[in-house]
N, C-alpha and C positions, 0 to 999 in steps of 0.2 A: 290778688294775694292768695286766693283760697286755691287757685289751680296751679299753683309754685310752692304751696307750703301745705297741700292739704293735709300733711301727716301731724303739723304742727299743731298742737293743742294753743300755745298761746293767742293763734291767728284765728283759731275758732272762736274760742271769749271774746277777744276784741272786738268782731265781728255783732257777737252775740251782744254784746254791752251795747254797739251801735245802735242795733234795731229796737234792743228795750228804753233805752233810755230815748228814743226819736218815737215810741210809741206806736210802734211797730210790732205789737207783740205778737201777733199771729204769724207774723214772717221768718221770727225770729226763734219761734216754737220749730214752724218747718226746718228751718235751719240748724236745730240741735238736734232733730232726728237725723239730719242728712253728716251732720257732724260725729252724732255718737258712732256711723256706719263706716266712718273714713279715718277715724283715729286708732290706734291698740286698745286692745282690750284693756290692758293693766290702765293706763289713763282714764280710762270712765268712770271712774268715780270719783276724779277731781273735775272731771267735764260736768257731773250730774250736780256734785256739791257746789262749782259753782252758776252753773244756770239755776239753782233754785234758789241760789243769794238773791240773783236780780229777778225770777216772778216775786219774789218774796219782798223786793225795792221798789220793782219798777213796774210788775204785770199785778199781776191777781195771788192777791196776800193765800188764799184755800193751796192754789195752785203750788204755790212756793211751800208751805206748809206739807203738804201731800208728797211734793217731789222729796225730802227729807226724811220723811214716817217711812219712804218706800227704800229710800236708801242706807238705813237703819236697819231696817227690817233684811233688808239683803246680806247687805256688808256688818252685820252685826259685830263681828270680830274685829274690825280696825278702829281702833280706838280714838285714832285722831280726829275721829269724824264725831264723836260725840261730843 
């Protein structure tokens, strides 16, 4: 799926949900760098908002926690995200 739709942000989550939720989560970190580098720009911050729903469900609560303060801290201006 990932080399048919790599542009596709939904196919990255899905992906991503996979490996967190099968406890995979060091695979699934690699896999959201390799993701943030293959999707547009303007979609990384719903790519970012949601892999740090699932460390924040599924991985390491710091980890989820930290991915949010930073993307706050970045994207300070979009509201939706607060």
């Amino acid at each position: 799926m990932i080399k048919k739709f790599y542009s596709d942000i939904s196919t990255w989550i899905s992906f991503l949900l996979f490996y967190m939720k099968n406890n995979q989560i060091e695979k699934g970190r690699k896999l959201f760098v390799k993701a943030l580098a293959s999707i547009e720009k303007r979609q990384h911050i719903d790519l970012i908002s949601k892999f740090a729903q699932f460390e924040f469900c599924y991985g390491d609560y710091e980890n989820g926690k930290t991915l949010f303060e930073k993307l706050l801290a970045l994207y300070w201006e979009r509201l939706d995200k607060w």
